[in-house]
N, C-alpha and C positions, 0 to 999 in steps of 0.2 A: 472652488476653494477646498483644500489647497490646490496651488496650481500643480499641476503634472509634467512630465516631460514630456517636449513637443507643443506643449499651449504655444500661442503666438496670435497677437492679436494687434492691431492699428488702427489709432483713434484718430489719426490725420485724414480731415475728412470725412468722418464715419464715427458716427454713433450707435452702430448695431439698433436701431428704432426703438432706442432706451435713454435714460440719464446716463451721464457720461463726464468723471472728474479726473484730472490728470494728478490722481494720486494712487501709490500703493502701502498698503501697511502689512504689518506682520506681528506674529502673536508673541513677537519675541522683543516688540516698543518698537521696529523701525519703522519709518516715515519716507516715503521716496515721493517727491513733489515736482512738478516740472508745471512750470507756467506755459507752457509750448504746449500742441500735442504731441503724442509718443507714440514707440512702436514697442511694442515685451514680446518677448522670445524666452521660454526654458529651454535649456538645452544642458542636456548632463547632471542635471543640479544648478546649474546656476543660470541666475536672471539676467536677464540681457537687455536696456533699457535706452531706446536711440530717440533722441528730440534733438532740431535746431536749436533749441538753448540748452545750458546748462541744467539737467533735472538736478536737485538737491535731498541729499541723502543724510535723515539727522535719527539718532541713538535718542527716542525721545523718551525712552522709560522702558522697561521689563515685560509690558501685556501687551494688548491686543488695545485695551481699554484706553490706558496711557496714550499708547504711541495715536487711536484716533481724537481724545480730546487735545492734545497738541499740534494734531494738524488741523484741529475746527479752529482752537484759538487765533491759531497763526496764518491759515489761507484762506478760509471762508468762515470768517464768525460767527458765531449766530446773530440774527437782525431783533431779536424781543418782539417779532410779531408773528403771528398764527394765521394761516388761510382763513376763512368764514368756519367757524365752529360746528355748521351743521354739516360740514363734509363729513363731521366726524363722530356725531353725535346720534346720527341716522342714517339707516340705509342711502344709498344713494340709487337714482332711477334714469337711464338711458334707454331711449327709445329706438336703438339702432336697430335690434336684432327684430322685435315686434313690428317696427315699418320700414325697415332697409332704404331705399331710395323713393318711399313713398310719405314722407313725414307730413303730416295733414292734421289741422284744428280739430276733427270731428276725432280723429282716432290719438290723438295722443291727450286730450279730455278724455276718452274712455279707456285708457289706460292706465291714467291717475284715479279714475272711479276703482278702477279694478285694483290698485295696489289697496284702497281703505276700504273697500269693500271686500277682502280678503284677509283682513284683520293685519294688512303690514303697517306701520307708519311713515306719517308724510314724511317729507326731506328733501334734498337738494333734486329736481327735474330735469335732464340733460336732453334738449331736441337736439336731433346728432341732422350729418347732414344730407342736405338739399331740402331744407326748409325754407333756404334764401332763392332771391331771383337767379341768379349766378353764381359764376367762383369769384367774387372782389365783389359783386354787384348784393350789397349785404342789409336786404330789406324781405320781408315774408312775400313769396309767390300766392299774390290776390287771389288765383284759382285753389289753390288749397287754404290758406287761410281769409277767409271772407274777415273776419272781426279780429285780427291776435291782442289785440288793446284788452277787447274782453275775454279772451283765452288766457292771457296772463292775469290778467284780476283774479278768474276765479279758480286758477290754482292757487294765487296766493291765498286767496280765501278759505282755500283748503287743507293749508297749511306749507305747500309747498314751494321753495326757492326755484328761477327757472335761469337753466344756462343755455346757450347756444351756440353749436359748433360752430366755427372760424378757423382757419386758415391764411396761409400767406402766396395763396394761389391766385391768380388772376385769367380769365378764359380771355384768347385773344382774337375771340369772334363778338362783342360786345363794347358799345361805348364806353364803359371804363374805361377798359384798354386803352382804347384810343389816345384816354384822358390825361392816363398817367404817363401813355410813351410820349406825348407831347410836355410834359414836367421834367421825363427823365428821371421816374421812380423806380424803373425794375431795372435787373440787372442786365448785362448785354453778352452778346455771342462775339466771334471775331471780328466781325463785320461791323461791331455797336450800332446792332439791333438790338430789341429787346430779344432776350434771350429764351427759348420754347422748352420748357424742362420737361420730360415724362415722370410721370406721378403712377401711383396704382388707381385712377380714378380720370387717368388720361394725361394731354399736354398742354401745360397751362403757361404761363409768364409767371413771374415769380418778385415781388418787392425786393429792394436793394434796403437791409435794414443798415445799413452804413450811412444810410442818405436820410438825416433828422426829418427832411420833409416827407418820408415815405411814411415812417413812422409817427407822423401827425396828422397825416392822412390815415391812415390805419387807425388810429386810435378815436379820431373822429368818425368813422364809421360806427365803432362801438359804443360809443356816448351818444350819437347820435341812435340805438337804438337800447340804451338805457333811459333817456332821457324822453322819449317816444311810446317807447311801450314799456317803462319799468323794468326790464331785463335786468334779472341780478347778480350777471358774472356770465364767464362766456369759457368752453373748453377751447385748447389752443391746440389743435391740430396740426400736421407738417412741421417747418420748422427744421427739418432732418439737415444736417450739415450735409451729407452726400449730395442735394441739391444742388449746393452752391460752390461746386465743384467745378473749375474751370471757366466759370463764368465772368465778368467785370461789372465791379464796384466802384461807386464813387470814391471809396476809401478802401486801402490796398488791406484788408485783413483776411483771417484763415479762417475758412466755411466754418471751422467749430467756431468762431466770434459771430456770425450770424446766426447763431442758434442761441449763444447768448441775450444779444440783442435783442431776438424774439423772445426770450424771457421776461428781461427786465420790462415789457411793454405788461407782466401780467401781476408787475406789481402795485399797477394801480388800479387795481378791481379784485376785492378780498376774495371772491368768490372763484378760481380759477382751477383750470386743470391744464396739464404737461403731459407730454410722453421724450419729445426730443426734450434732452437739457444739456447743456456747457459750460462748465464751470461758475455755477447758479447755487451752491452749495450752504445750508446756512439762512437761502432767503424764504418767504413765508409764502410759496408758491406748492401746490397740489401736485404731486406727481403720479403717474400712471404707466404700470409696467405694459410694454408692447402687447401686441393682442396675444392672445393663448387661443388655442386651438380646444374643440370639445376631446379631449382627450386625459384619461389617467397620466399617459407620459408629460401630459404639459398643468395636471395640477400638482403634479410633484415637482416643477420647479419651481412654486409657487416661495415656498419659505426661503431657497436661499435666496433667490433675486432678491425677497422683499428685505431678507439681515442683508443683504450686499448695498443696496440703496441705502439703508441707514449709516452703513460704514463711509457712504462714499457724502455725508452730508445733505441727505435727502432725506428723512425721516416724517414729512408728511406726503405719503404715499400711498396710492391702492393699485390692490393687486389684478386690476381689471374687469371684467366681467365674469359674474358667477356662473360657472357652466361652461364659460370662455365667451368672446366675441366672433366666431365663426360663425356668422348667422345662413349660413347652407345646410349647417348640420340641426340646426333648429325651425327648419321650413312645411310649413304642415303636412300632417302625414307624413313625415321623415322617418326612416328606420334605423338612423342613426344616435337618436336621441338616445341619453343612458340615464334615465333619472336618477341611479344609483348618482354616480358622476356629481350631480348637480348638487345633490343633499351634502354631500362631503366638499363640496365644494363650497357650500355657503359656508358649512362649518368652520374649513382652515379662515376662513376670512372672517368671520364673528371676532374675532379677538385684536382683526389685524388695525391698523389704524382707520383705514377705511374700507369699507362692505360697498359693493356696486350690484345691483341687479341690473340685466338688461332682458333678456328672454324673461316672460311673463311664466312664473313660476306654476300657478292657479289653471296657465294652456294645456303643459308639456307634462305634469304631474299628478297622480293618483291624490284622493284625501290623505291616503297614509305617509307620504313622503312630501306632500305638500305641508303636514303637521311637523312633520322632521323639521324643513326649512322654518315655520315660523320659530319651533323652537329655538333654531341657532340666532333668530335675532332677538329671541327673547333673551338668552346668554349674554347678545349683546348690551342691550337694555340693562340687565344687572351688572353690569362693570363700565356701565357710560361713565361715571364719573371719573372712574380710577383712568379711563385711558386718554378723558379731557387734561386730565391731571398730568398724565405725561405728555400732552400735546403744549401743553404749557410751559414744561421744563426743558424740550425740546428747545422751544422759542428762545427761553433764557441759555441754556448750556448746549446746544447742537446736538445731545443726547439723544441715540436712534430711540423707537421707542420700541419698533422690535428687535429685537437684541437673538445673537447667537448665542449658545449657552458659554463658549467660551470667554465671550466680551464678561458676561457675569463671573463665571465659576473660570477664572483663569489655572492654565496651566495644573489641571485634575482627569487630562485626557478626553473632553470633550473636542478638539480642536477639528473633527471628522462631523462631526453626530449635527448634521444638516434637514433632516425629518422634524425636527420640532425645534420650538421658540421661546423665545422668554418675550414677555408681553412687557416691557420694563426688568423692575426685576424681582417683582414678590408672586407672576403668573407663568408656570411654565406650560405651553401648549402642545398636545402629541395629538395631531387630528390623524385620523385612518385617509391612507393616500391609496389604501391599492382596493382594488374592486374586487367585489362577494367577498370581504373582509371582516370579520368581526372580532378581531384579535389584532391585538397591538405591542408591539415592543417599546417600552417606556424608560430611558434611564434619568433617574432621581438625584440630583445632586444630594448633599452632606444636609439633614435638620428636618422640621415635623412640615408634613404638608398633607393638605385635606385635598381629597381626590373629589371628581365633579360626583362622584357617587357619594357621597357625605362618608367616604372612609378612611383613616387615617393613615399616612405610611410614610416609614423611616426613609429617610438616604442616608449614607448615599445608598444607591441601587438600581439593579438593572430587574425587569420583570416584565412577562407578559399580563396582560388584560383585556378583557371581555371589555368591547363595546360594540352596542347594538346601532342600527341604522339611525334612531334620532337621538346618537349623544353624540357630544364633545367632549373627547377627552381632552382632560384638563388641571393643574394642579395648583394651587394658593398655598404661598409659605405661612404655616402658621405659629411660626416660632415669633 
């Protein structure tokens, strides 16, 4: 954003392993909407926009701001409900990167030791996967988890929510399978077989969410292990419309409607998380940008994805794993590891709607930058309410709650200025993105704002600033 010449991008089919709305806007009120997927092309200046239906093109007002509360009112409303508030209210904790494919009762109980015994707070608990017997087969593997009844007690007693990865993968070396291709739950090949899709995780069979009874199968697997072990929400893995791509459905719809369909299954359990979504825009469902890599180049696309997802009707969002989810680069004794990286990492996410740890911070980092990190959730901490606040208003008005500075400050030449956020809009955030950094370029819109240094400074204005390894740069309107 903005686009350039030469962009070109196609969502038929393909969701880049992101959210994904068939709408464009522009900083100047327009609305370009197509109920279909689409294909954009710039070319020369101008946008080039190809769907089997008609896309619709409306003059919805003069901003950026206008033209998106007009296409929330009019194609994805907002629904007045909110995910589980503690997505948002406290850190949140995945155990991928600390047990990769080794998820186990003994070790992810000492990993929730270790987040309170490290002075972080309890909060949402994510066992990522192969915690279950199988891929469909969605019960804890008795050799790693002997007791999970009283594994999930006593993190709740801890204080902590517990979710569990799932999927819409099914292995078709297991009686599941069996189960469901004699139902006619998954989708089929040419031959109406069940259909063998490759995954990054291997080739699995895949549900037909077209077919009601696939999806009440599905959902009775998860109530069956909310109702069993108290499970308080479940992350929704896969999903990807590229899937379901050539395959056969009971019902003739477009792979992006199956990525749908696998949404609306997570609107009945508050507690959820997303990475694929389809015109889902509006609903009070968790979303999660694609994995990020341990890299500076991939935490500086940290803010525009997360303004781009609020623009696109997605505004209860997190920005992934802190440090990123590349759990190779975090494998012990790795030489890869950048603590710098990680401390700046926590920081741009302190403000954003949701903070995720996954790599055990207390492993991989010195006292001195491990104090960095608790800092930035202590930052958190002091603006819990203010950004509960706009997770509220979100629900009511579709309102991102991180905001470009242009959505705010329309048309004053911010329309570029993609390194920092507005946190609603009386917080603007400049965290340090580049490494051995302690200097930052800051511009200030128009009125008084108090700098996270307790010092005061006019806008509008552009400046540089001194910050050290455990701050956040930060600024509150105090007009």
């Amino acid at each position: 954003m903005p686009l350039a010449d030469g962009y070109a991008a196609n969502v038929c089919g393909e969701n880049y392993e992101n959210q994904v709305q068939p709408l464009l806007l522009s900083d100047q009120g327009d609305v370009i909407w197509s109920e279909d997927p689409f294909t954009i092309r710039v070319q020369q200046g101008n946008l080039l926009v190809g769907s089997e239906g008609d896309p619709i093109r409306i003059k919805a007002g003069n901003s950026l701001r206008e033209a998106f509360l007009y296409a929330s009112k009019t194609y994805f409303p907002p629904s007045g409900k909110t995910p589980d508030e503690l997505l948002f209210s406290s850190p949140q904790y995945n155990t991928w990167i600390e047990l990769m494919y080794n998820q186990n009762q003994a070790d992810i109980l000492k990993y929730a030791k270790g987040i309170k015994d490290h002075g972080f707070p309890a909060g949402v608990l994510m066992i990522d996967d192969n915690w279950q017997e199988d891929y469909g087969k969605w019960d804890f593997k008795k050799g790693r988890f002997p007791d999970p009844k009283t594994m999930i007690a006593t993190l709740h007693a801890e204080g902590f929510k517990v979710m569990l990865w799932v999927c819409p993968f099914i292995s078709p070396d297991c009686d599941v399978y069996r189960d469901l291709e004699k139902k006619n739950l998954l989708v089929k090949d040419d031959s109406s077989q069940p259909a063998i899709v490759r995954w990054w995780n291997g080739a699995s069979a895949l549900l037909d969410f077209t077919n009601p009874k696939s999806v009440e199968w599905f959902r009775s697997q998860l109530d069956y292990l909310q109702s069993t072990y108290h499970i308080d929400g479940f992350k929704f893995d896969g999903g990807d419309s590229s899937f379901y791509r050539g395959v056969g459905t009971l019902k003739p719809e477009s792979p992006n409607m199956q990525t749908a369909l696998y949404g609306k299954i997570g609107l009945n359990y508050p507690l959820n998380e997303y990475r694929a979504m389809w015109k889902m825009g509006g609903q009070p469902l968790g979303e999660r940008l694609s994995d990020k890599a341990h890299s500076w180049t991939d935490l500086q696309k940290l803010i525009p994805d997360m303004i781009l997802e609020g623009l696109m009707g997605y505004p209860f969002s997190c920005p992934d794993m802190i440090g990123g989810g590349e759990f190779i680069s975090f494998l012990p004794g790795s030489s890869t590891i950048d603590q710098e990286l990680i401390v700046r990492s926590a920081q741009c996410q302190a403000l954003m709607p949701m903070m995720q740890f996954s790599v055990a911070p207390w492993r991989v980092l010195d006292k001195k930058r491990l104090k960095a990190v608790l800092e930035a959730v202590k930052v958190r901490e002091e603006h819990k309410d203010y950004i509960l606040k706009l997770v509220k208003h979100a629900a009511l008005t579709g309102e991102p709650i991180v905001r470009s500075m242009e959505y705010v400050f329309p048309h004053q030449g911010y329309a570029h200025v993609n390194d920092q956020y507005m946190l609603g809009n009386q917080i603007l955030v400049a965290p340090v993105l580049e490494n051995e950094s302690s200097k930052r370029e800051v511009i200030l819109p128009a009125g008084s704002w108090k700098g996270f240094n307790g010092k005061l400074y006019q806008g509008p204005a552009k400046f540089s600033i001194t910050v050290r390894y455990d701050e956040l740069c930060y600024f509150e309107n105090a007009d």
